[in-house]
Structure formats: structure tokens, C-alpha cells
C-alpha positions, 0 to 999 in steps of 0.5 A, a space after each residue: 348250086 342253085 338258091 332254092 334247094 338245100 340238103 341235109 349236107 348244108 344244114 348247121 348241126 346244133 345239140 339242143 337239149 333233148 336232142 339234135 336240130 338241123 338248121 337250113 340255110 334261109 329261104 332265097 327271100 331271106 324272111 324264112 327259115 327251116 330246121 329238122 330236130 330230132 328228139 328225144 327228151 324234154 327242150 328245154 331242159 327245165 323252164 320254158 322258151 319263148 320267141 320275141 319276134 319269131 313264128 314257128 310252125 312245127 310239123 310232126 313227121 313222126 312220134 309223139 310229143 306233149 306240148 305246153 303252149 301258153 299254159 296250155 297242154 297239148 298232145 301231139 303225133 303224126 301229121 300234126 301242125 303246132 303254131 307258136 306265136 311270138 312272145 308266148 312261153 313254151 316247152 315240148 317233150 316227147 320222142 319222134 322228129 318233126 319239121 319246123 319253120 320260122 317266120 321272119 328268119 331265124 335268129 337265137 338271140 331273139 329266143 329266150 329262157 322264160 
């Protein structure tokens, strides 16, 4: 197996609410990470999250989804980008799949309940 291509098979199935995240194996460089979600829901349940350190670039592959980024609401679809900065509160709900990468790698214990 090489260091540079991993599949679904190696991926760590999580729940989260609202649905279901897949975390990649880090990048060779170990600074990024990537994960699948597919949702359909509200994440989080109530209340918002929000990253101390970390950047995720969520791309929508397919659905719609609402956002509150910062106080902020936005509407996202299909072939949308969504950058959240550290330290900003958010939430996203709606139904569809997107694509997230983070950046430095991920790690749970700098994401929080705000």
C-alpha cells in the first residue's frame, strides 16, 4: 500500500449528528486532513461548533445545505466551497454530501461546543 491514495475501506466511520462522517487517514505531510459526511439533519444538534486551530474547506458534492458561519447565514448546493476560519462558531444543516478538508490535520479535542 502506498502513502498517497486511501479508500473508503481505510476511512474511520464516525456518527455525528445529523448524520455520518468518514475520516481519511492524514496526508503523507501529516498537516491535512480529509473526511466524507453524508447528512441529513442539523450538525450540531443544537448550538454551534467551532475549531480553535483548525480550517475546514467544506465542498458540497451534492444537496442543499444552510449554513450560519460567524452569525452569518448562507445557502449552499452543488459545487459550493465553504471555508470556516478557527475560532468562528458554526452550524450546517440541510440534506446531500459534501467533501471537507482541514487544515493543520484534524484533531477532536481542539473542536468545541460554543
Amino acid at each position: 500500500m502506498n502513502n498517497y491514495l486511501f479508500t473508503r475501506n481505510q476511512a474511520k466511520k464516525y456518527d455525528i449528528a445529523g448524520g455520518v462522517c468518514y475520516l481519511y487517514p492524514d496526508s503523507p505531510t501529516e498537516r491535512l486532513s480529509a473526511a466524507y459526511v453524508e447528512q441529513s439533519g442539523r450538525y450540531p444538534e443544537e448550538g454551534y461548533r467551532q475549531n480553535e486551530y483548525c480550517t475546514e474547506a467544506m465542498f458540497i458534492i451534492d444537496g442543499v445545505f444552510t449554513a450560519s458561519v460567524g452569525g452569518e447565514i448562507h445557502r449552499l448546493e452543488s459545487g459550493d466551497v465553504l471555508y470556516v476560519q478557527p475560532k468562528t462558531p458554526y452550524s450546517i444543516e440541510g440534506a446531500g454530501k459534501t467533501f471537507v478538508f482541514i487544515e493543520p490535520k484534524w484533531n477532536s479535542d481542539q473542536n468545541t461546543q460554543v
